[in-house]
Structure formats: structure tokens, C-alpha cells
DSSP file (Angstrom, degrees, kcal/mol; ACC not computed):
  #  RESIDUE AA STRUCTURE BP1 BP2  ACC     N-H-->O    O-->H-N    N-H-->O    O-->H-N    TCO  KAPPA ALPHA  PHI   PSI    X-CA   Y-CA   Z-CA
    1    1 A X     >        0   0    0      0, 0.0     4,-1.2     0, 0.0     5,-0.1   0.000 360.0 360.0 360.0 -33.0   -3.6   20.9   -3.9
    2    2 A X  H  >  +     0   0    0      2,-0.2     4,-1.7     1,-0.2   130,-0.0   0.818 360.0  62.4 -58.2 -30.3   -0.3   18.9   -2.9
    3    3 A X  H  > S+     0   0    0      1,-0.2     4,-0.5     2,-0.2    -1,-0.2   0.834 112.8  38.7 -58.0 -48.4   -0.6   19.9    0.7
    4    4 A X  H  > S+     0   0    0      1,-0.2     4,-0.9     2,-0.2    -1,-0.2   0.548 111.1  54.2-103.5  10.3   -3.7   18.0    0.4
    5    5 A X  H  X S+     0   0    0     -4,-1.2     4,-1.6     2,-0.2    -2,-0.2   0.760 109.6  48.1 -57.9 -49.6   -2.8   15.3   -1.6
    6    6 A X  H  X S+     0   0    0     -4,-1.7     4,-0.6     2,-0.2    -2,-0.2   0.655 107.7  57.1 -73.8 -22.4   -0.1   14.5    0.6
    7    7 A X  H >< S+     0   0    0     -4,-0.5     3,-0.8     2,-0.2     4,-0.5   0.989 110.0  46.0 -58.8 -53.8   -2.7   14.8    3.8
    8    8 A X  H >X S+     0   0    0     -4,-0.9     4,-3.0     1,-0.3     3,-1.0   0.854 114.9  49.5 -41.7 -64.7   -4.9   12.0    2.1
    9    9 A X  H 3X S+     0   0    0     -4,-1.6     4,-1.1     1,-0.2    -1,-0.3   0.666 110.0  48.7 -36.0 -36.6   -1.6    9.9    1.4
   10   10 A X  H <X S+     0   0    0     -3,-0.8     4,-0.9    -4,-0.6    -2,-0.2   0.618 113.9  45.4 -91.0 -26.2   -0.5   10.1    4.6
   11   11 A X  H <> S+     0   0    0     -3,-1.0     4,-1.0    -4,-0.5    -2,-0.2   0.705 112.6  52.7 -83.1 -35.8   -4.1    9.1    6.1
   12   12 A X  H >X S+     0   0    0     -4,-3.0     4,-2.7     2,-0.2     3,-0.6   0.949 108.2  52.7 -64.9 -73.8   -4.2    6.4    3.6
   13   13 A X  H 3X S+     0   0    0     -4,-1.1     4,-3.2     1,-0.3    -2,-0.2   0.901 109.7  45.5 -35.9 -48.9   -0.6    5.0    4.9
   14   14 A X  H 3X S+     0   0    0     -4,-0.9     4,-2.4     1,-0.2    -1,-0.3   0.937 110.9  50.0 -91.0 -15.6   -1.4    4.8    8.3
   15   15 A X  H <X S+     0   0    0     -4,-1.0     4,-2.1    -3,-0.6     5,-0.3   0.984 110.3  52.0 -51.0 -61.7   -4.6    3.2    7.7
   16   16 A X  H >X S+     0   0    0     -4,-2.7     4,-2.6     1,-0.2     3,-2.2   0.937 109.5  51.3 -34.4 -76.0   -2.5    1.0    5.6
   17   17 A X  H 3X S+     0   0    0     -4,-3.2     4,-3.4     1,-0.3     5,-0.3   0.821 107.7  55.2 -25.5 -55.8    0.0    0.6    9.0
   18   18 A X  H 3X S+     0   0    0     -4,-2.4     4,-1.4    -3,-0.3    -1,-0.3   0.753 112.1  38.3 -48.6 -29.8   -3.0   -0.4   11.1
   19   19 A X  H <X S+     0   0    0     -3,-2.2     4,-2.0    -4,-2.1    -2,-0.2   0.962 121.7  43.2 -87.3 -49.0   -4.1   -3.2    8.9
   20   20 A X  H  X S+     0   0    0     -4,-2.6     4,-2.4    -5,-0.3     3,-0.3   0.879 117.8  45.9 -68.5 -34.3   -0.8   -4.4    8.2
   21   21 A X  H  X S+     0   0    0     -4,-3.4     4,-2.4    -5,-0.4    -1,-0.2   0.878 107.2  60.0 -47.9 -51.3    0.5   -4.0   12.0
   22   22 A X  H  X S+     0   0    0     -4,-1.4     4,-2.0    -5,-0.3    -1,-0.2   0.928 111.1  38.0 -64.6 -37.7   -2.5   -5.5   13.0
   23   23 A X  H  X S+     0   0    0     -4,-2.0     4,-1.6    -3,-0.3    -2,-0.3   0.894 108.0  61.7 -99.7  -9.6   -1.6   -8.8   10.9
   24   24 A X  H  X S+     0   0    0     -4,-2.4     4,-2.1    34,-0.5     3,-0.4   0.939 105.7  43.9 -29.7 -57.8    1.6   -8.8   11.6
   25   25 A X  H  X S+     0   0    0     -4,-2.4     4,-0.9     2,-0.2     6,-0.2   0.745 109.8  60.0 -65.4 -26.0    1.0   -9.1   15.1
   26   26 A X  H  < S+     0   0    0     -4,-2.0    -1,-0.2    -5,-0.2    -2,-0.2   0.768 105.5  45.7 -33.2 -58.6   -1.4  -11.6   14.3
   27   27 A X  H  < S+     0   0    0     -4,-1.6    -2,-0.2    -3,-0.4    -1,-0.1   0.744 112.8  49.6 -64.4 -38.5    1.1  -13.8   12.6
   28   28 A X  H  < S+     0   0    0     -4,-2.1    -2,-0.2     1,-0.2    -1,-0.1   0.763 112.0  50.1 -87.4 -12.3    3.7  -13.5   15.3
   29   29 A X  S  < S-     0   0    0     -4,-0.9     2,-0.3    -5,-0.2    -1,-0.2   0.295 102.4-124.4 -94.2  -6.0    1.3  -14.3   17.8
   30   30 A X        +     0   0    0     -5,-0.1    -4,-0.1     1,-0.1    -3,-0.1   0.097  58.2 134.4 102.2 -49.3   -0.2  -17.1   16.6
   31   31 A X        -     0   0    0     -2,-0.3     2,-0.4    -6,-0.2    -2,-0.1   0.138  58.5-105.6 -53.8 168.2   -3.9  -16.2   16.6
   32   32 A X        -     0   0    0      1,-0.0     2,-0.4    -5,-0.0    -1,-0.1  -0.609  43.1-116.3 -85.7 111.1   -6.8  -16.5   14.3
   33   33 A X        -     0   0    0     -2,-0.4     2,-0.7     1,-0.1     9,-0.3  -0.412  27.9-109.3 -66.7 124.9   -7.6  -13.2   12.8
   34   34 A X        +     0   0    0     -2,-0.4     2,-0.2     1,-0.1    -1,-0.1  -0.486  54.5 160.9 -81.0 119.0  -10.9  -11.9   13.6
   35   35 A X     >  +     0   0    0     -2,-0.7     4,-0.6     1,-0.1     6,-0.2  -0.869   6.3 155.4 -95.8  64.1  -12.9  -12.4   10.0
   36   36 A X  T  4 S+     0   0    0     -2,-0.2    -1,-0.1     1,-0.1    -2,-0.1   0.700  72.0  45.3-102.3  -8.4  -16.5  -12.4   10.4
   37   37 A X  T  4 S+     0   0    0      1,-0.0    -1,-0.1     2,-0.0    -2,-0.0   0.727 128.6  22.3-101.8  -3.3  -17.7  -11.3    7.0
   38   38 A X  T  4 S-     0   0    0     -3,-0.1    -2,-0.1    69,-0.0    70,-0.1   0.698  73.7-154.6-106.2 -39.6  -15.2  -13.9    4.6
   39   39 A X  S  < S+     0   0    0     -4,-0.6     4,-0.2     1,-0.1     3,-0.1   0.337  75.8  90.9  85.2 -18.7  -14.4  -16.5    7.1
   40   40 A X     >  +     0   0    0     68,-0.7     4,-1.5     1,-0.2     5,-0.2   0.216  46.0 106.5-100.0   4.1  -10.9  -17.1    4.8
   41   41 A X  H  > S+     0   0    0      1,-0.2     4,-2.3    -6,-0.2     5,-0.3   0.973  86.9  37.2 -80.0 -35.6   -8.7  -14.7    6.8
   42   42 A X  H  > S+     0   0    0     -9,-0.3     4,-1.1     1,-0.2    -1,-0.2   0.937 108.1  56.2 -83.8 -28.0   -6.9  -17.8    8.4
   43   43 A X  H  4 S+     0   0    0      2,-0.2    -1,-0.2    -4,-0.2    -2,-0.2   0.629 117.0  39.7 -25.9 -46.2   -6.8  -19.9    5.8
   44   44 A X  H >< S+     0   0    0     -4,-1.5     3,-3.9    -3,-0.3     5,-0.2   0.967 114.3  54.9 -53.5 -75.7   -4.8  -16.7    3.8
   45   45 A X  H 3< S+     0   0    0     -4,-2.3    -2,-0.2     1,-0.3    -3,-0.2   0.530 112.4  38.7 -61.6 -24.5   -3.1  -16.1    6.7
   46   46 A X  T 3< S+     0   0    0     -4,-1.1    -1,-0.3    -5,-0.3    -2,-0.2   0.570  89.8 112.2 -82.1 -12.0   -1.8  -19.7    6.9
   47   47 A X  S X  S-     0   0    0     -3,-3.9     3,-0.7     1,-0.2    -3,-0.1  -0.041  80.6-117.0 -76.9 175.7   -1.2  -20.2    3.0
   48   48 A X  T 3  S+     0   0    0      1,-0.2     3,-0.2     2,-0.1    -1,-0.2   0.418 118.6  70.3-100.3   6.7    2.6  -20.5    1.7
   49   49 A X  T 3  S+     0   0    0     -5,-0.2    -1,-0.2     1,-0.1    -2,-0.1   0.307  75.5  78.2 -87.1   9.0    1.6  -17.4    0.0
   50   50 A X  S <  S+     0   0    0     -3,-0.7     7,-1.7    -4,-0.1     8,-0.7   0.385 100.3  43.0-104.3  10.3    1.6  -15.5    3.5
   51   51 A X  E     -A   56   0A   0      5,-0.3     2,-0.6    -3,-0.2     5,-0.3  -0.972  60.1-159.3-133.9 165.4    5.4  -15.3    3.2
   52   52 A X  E >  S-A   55   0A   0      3,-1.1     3,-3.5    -2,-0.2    -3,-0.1  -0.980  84.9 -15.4-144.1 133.5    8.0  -14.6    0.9
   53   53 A X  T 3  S-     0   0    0     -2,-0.6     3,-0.1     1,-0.3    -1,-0.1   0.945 131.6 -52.3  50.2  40.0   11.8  -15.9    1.7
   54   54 A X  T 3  S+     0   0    0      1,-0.3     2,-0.3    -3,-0.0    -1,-0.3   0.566 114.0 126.0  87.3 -18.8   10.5  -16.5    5.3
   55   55 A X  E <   -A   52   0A   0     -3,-3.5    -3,-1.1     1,-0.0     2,-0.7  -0.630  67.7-118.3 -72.1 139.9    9.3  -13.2    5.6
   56   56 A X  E >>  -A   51   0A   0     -2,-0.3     3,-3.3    -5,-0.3     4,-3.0  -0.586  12.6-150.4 -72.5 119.6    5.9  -12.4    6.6
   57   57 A X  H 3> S+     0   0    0     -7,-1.7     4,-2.1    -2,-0.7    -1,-0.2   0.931 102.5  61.5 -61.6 -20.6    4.0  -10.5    3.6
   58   58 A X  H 3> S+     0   0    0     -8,-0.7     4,-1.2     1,-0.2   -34,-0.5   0.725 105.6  39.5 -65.8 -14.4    2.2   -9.0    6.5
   59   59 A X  H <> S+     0   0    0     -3,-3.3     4,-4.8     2,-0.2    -1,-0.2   0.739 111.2  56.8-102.2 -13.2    5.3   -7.5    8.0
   60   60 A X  H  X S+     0   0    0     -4,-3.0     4,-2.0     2,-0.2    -2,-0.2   0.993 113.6  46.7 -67.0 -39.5    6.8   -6.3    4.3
   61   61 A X  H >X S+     0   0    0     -4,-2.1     3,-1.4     1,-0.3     4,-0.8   0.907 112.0  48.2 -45.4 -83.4    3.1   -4.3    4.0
   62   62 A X  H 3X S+     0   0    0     -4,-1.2     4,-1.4     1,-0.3    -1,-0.3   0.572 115.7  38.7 -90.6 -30.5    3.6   -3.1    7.1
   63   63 A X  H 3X S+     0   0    0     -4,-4.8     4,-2.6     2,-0.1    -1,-0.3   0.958 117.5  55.3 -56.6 -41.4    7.6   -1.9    6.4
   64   64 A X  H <X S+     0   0    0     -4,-2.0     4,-3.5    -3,-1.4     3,-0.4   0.977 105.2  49.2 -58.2 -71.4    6.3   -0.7    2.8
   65   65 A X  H  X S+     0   0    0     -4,-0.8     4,-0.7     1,-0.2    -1,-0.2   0.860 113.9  47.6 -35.7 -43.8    3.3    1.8    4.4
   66   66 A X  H  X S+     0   0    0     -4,-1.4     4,-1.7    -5,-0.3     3,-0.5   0.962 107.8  56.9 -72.4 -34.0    6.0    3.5    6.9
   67   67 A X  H  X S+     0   0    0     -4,-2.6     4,-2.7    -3,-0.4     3,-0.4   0.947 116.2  33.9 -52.8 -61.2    8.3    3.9    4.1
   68   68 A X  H  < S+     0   0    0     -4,-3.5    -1,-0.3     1,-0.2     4,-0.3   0.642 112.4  59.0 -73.2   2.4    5.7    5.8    2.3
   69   69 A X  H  < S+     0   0    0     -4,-0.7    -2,-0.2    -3,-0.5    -1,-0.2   0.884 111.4  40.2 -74.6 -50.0    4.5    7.2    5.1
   70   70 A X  H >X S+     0   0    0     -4,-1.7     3,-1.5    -3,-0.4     4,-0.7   0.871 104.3  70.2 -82.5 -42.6    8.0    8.7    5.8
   71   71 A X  G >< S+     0   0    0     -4,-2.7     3,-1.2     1,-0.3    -1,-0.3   0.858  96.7  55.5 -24.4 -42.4    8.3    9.5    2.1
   72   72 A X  G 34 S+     0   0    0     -5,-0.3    -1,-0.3    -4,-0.3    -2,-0.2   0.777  99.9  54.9 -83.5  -6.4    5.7   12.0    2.7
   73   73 A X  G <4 S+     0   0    0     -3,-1.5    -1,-0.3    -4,-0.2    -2,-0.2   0.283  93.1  76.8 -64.4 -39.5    7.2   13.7    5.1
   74   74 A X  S << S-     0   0    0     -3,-1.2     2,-0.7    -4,-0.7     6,-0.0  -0.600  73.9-132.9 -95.4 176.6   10.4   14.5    3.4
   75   75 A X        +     0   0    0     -2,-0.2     2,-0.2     4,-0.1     3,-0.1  -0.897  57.2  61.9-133.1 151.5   10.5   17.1    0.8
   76   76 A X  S  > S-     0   0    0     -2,-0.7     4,-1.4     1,-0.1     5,-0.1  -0.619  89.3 -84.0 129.9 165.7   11.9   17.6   -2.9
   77   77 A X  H  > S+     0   0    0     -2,-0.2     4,-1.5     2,-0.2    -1,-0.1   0.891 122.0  71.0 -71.9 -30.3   10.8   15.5   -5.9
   78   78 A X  H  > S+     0   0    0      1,-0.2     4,-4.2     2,-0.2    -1,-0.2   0.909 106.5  47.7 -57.0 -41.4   13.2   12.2   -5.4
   79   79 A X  H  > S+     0   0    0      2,-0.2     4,-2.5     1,-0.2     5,-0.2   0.998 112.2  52.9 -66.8 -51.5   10.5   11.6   -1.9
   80   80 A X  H  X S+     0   0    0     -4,-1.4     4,-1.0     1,-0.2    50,-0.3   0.734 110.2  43.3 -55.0 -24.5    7.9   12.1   -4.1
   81   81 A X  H  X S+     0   0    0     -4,-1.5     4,-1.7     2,-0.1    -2,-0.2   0.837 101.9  60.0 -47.5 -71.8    9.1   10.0   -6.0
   82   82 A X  H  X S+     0   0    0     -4,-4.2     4,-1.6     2,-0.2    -2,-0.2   0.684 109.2  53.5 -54.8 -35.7   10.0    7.1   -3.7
   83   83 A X  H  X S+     0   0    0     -4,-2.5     4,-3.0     2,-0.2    -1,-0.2   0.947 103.8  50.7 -80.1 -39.1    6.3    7.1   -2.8
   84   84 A X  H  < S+     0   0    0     -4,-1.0    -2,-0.2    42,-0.3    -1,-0.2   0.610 110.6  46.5 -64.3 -25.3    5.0    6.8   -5.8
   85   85 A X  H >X S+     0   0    0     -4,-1.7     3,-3.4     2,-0.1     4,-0.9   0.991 113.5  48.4 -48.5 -86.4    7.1    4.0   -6.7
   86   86 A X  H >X S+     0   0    0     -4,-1.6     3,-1.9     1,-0.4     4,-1.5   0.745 113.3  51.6 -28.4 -85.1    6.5    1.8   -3.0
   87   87 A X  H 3< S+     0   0    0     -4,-3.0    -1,-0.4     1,-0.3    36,-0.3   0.481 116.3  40.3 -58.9 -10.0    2.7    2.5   -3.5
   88   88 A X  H <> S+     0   0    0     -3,-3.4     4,-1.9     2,-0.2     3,-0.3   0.873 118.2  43.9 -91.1 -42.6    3.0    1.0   -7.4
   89   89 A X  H <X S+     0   0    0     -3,-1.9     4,-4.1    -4,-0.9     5,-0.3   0.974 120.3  42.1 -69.4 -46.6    5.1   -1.7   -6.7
   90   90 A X  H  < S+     0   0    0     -4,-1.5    30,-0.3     1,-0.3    -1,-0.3   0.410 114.0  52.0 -78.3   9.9    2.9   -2.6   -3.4
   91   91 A X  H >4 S+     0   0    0     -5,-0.4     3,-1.4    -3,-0.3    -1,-0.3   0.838 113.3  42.2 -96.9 -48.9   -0.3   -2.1   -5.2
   92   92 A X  H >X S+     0   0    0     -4,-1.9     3,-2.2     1,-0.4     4,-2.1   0.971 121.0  50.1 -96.6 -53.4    1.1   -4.7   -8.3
   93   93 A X  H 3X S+     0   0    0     -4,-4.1     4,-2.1     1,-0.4    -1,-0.4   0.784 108.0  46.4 -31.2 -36.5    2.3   -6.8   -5.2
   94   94 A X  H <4 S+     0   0    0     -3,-1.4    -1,-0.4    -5,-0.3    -2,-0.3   0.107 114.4  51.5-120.7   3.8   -1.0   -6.7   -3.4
   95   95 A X  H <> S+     0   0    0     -3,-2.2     4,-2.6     2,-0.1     5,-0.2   0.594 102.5  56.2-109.2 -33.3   -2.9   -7.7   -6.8
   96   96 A X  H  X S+     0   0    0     -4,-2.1     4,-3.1     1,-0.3     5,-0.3   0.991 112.0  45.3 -65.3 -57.1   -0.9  -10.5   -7.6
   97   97 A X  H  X S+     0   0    0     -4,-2.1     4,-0.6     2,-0.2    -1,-0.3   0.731 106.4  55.5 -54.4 -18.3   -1.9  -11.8   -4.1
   98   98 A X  H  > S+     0   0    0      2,-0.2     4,-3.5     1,-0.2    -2,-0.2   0.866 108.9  50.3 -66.3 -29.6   -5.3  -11.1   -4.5
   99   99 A X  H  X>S+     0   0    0     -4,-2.6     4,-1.9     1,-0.3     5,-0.6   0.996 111.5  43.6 -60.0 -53.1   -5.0  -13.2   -7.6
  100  100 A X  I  <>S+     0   0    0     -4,-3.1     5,-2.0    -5,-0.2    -1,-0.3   0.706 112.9  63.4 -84.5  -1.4   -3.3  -16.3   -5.7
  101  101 A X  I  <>S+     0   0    0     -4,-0.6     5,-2.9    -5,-0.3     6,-1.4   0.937 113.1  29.4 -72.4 -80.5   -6.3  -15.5   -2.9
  102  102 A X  I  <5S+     0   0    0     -4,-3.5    -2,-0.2     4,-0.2    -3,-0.2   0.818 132.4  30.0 -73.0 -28.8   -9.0  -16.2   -5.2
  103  103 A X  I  <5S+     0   0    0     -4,-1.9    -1,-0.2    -5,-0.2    -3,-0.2   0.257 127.2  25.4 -95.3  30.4   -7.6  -18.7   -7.4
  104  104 A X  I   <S+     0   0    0     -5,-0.6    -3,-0.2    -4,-0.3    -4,-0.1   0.430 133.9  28.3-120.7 -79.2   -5.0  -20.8   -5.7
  105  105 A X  I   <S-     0   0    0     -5,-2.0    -4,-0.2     1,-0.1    -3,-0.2   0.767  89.5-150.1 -54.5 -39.8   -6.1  -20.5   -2.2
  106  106 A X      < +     0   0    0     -5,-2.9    -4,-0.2    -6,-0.3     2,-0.2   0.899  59.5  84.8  71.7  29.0   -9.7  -19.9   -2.6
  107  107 A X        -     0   0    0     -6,-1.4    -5,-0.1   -67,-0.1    -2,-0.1  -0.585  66.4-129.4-170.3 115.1  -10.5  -18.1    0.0
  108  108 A X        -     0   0    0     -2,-0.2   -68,-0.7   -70,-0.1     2,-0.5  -0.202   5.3-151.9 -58.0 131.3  -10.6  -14.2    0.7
  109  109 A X    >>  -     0   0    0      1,-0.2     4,-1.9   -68,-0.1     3,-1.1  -0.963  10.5-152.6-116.5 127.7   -9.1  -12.4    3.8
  110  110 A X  H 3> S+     0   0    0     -2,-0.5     4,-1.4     1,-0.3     5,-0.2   0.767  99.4  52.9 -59.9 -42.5  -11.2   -9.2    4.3
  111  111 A X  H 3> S+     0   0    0      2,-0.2     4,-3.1     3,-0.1    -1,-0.3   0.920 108.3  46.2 -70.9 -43.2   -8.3   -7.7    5.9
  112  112 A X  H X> S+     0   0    0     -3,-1.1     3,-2.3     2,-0.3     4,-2.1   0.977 113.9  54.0 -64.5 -87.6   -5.7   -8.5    2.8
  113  113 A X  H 3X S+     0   0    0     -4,-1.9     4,-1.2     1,-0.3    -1,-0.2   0.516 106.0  47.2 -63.6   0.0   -8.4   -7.2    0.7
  114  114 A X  H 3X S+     0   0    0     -4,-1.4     4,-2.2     2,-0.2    -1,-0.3   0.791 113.1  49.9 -75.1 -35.3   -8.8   -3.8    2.5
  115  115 A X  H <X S+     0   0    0     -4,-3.1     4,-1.9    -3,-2.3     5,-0.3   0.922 109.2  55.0 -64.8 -34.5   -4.9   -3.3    2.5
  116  116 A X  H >X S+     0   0    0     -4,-2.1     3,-1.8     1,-0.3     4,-1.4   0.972 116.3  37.3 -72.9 -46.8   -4.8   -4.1   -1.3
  117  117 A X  H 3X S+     0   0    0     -4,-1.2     4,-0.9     1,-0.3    -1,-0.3   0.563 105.7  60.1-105.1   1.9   -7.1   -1.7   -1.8
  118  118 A X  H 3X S+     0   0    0     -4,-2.2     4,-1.4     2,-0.2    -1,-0.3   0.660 108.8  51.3 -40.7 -41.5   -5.8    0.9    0.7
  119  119 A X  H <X S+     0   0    0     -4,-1.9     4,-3.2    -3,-1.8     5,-0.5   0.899 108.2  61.8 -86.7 -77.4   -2.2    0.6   -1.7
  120  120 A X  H  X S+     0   0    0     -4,-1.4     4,-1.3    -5,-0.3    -2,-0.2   0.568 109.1  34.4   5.9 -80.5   -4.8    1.3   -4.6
  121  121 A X  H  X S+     0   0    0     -4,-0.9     4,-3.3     2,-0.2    -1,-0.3   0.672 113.0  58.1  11.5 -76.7   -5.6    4.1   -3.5
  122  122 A X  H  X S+     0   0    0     -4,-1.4     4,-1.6    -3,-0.5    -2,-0.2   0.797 110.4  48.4 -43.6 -46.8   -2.3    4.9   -2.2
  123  123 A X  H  X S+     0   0    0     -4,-3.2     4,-1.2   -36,-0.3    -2,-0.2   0.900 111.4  48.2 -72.3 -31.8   -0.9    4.5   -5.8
  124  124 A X  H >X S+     0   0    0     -4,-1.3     3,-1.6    -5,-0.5     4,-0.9   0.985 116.1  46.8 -73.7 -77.4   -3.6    6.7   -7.5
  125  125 A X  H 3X S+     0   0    0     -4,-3.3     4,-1.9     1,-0.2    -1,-0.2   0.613 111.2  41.9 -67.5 -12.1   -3.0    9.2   -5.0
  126  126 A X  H 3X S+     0   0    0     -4,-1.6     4,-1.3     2,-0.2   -42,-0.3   0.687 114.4  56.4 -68.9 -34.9    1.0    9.7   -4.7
  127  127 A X  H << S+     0   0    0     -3,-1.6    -1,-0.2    -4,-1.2    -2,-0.2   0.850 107.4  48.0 -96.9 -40.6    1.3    9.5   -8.8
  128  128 A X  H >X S+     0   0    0     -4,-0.9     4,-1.8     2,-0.2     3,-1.5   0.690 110.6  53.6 -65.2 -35.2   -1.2   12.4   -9.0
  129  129 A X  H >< S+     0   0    0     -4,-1.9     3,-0.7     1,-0.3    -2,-0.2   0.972 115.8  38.8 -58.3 -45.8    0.9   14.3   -6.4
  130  130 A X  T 3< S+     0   0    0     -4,-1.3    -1,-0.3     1,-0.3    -2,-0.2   0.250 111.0  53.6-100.7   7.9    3.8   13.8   -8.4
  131  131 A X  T <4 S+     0   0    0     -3,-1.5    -1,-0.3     1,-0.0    -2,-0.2   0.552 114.7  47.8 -96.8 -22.8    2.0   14.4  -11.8
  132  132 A X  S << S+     0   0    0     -4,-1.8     2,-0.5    -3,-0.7    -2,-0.2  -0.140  85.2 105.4 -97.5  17.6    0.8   18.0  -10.0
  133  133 A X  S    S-     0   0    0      1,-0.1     3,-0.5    -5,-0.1    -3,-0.0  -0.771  76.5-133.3 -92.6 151.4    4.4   18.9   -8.7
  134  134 A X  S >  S+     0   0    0     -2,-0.5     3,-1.0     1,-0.2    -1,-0.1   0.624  94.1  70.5 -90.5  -8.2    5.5   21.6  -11.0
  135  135 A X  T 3  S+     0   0    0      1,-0.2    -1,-0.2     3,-0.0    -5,-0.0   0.774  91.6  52.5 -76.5  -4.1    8.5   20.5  -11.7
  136  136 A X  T 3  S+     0   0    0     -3,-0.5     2,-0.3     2,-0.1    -1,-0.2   0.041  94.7 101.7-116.9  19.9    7.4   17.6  -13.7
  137  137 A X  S <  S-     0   0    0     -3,-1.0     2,-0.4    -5,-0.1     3,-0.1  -0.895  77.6-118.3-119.7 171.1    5.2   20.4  -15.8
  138  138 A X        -     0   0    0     -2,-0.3     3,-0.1     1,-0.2    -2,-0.1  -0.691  46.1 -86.5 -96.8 133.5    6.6   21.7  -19.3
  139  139 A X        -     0   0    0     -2,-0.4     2,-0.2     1,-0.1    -1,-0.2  -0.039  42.3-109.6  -9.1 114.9    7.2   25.5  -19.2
  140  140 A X        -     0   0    0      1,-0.1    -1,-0.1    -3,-0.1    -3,-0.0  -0.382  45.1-107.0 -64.8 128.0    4.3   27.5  -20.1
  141  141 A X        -     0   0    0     -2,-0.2     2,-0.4    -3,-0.1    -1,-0.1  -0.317  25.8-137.0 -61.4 149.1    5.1   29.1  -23.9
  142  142 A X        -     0   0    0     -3,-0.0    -1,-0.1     0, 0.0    -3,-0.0  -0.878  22.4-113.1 -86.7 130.5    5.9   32.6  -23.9
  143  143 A X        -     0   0    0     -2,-0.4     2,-0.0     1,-0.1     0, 0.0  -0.450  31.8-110.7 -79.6 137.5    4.1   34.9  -26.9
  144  144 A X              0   0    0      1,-0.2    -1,-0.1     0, 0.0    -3,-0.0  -0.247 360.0 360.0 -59.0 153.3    6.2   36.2  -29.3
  145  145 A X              0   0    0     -2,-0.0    -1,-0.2     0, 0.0    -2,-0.1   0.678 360.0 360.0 -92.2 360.0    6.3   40.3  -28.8
């Protein structure tokens, strides 16, 4: 079942890559991000909530997703680990912005809100892998003879 927990994770991540790659490149290029069902994706994508220290939040998604991406890849519990962390922290990350999306900014970017819920996703599954590793289950009792 991990094997295919970790496929799913891994399918999830690079979707996650696409979206965030795709506004990265967005941002660094200047252009207007093609919106057609919100209309808000530039508006986001302009706000002084679409960086943090100068950074683009579109290019920390896009480090965070390879990270787990590569996490999944490596093996032993500490990777399993590591992923399931990134996807919690970038899920709590990716709500907080949803938050300052709908009430600071006021306006939704359809892309933003498929990566938050792409890390969603991400978090649920990567904390079930690592709740279904067997090391992290308690010894099964033995009956007394």
C-alpha cells in the first residue's frame, strides 16, 4: 500500500511543480496569467502577498514540491518524514494565503487555489504513508503460552 501511496504523492508533487513552475515563470516574465474562470489571478499575482522577503511565493511552492518530490524517492523513515512535514507546513502556508486571497486581497487566483489544494492533498497523503510505515506501528502482543 506504500508503494502506492508514494506513486500518488509523487503524481500529486509534480502536478504541484507544474502549477508552481508555471507561475514562477509567470512572475519572472512579466505576463498576465491566463485566468479565465476567476479573473483575480493577476491581481494575486501582483499583491505584496505574492512574495515573502523578496522571494516569489510562486518560486518557494515550486522549491517545496521538488523537495517532496525528492523526498519520495529516498528511502528510510527520516524521507518519509521530511515529506510529510514540507506537505504540512506548505499546506498551513497555502491556507493562510488562501485566507489573505479572499479577505485582504479579494480576489481568487484559480491557479493558487489548485496548488493549495494540490498540498492538501499532498499532506493527507504523505502522513498516511508514514502512519502505514511499520515502523511507526506498536508490536503486535504475543499470547501468553
Amino acid at each position: 500500500m506504500t508503494d502506492r501511496l508514494r506513486i500518488l504523492a509523487a503524481a500529486l508533487a509534480l502536478l504541484g511543480i507544474a502549477i508552481a513552475g508555471y507561475l514562477t515563470y509567470v512572475h519572472y516574465a512579466g505576463i498576465t496569467p491566463v485566468c479565465e474562470i476567476a479573473h483575480g489571478c493577476e491581481k494575486v499575482q501582483t499583491s505584496e502577498w505574492s512574495s515573502l522577503a523578496g522571494v516569489p511565493v510562486a518560486l518557494l511552492g515550486l522549491v517545496t514540491y521538488v523537495a517532496i518530490l525528492a523526498c519520495l524517492f529516498v528511502p528510510g523513515e527520516a524521507a518519509r518524514l521530511a515529506s510529510a512535514a514540507l506537505s504540512l507546513v506548505g499546506c498551513g502556508f497555502s491556507a493562510y494565503l488562501t485566507y489573505r486571497e479572499l479577505f485582504t486581497i479579494e480576489a481568487i487566483c484559480i491557479w493558487c487555489v489548485a496548488s493549495a489544494i494540490t498540498l492538501t492533498l499532498l499532506a493527507v497523503v504523505t502522513t498516511v504513508r508514514v502512519a502505514r510505515d511499520p515502523a511507526h506501528r506498536p508490536p503486535t502482543p504475543v499470547a501468553a503460552p
